[in-house]
C-alpha positions in Angstrom: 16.6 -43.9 90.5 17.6 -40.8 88.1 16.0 -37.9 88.5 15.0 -35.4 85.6 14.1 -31.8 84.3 11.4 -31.6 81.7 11.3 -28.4 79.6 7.7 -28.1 78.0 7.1 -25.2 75.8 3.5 -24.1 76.4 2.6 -20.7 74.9 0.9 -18.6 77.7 1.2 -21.2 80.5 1.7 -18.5 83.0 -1.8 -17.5 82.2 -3.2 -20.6 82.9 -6.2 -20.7 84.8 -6.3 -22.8 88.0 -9.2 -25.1 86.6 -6.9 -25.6 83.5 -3.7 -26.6 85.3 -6.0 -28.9 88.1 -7.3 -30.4 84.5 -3.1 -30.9 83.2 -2.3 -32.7 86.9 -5.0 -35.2 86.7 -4.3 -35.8 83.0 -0.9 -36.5 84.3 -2.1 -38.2 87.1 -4.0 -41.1 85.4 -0.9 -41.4 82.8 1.0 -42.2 85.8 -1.5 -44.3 87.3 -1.4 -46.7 84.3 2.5 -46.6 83.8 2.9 -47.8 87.4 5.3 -46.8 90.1 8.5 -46.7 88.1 7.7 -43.3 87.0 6.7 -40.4 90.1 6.2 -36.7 89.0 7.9 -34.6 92.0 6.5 -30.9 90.8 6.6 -28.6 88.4 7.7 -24.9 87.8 5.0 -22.7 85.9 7.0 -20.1 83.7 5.2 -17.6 81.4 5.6 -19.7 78.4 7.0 -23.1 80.2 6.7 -26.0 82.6 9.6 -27.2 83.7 9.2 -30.9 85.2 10.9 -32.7 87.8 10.1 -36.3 87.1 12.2 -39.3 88.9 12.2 -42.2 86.6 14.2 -45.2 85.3 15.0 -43.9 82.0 14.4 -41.1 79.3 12.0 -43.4 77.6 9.2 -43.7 80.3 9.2 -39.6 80.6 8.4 -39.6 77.2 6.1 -42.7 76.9 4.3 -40.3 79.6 4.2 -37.3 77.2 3.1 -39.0 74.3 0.2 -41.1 76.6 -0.8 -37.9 78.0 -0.2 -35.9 74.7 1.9 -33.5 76.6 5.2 -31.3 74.6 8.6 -32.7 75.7 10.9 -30.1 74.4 14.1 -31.8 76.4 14.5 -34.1 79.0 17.7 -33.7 81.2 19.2 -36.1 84.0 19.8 -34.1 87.0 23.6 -35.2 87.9 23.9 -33.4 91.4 21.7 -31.0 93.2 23.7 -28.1 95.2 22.7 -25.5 97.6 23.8 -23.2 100.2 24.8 -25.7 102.4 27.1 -27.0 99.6 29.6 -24.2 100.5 30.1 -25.0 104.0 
């Protein structure tokens, strides 16, 4: 099944406190939990002013059926192609 980046544009989400972003994971968490297993969140990376998703899912559609149940900003949604790493050189 793909797997995707979300961008989300949150103003100040590096400030977040760690009640607030518990509260934005179980948000998530029960949107999940009634879209079923065809959608898993994998983690997320907390910028100053971004979350960037990682999301495995069947299509664009669901990631954003997600947002919109969970009224969470979708700023862009990108298929990840291929991952690489240091062992790609060798």
């Amino acid at each position: 099944m793909p797997k995707y980046i979300i961008e989300r544009k949150i103003p100040n989400a590096g400030k977040l406190s760690p009640k607030e972003l518990r509260d934005f994971s179980a948000k998530s968490s029960r949107v999940l939990q009634d879209l079923g297993p065809q959608i898993q969140w994998v983690q997320s990376y907390v910028t100053d002013d971004r979350l960037y998703c990682v999301y495995i899912a069947p299509n664009t559609d669901v990631i954003r059926e997600h947002a919109v149940r969970g009224g969470f900003p979708v700023d862009s949604v990108r298929e990840v192609k291929t991952l690489i790493d240091l062992t790609t050189a060798e």
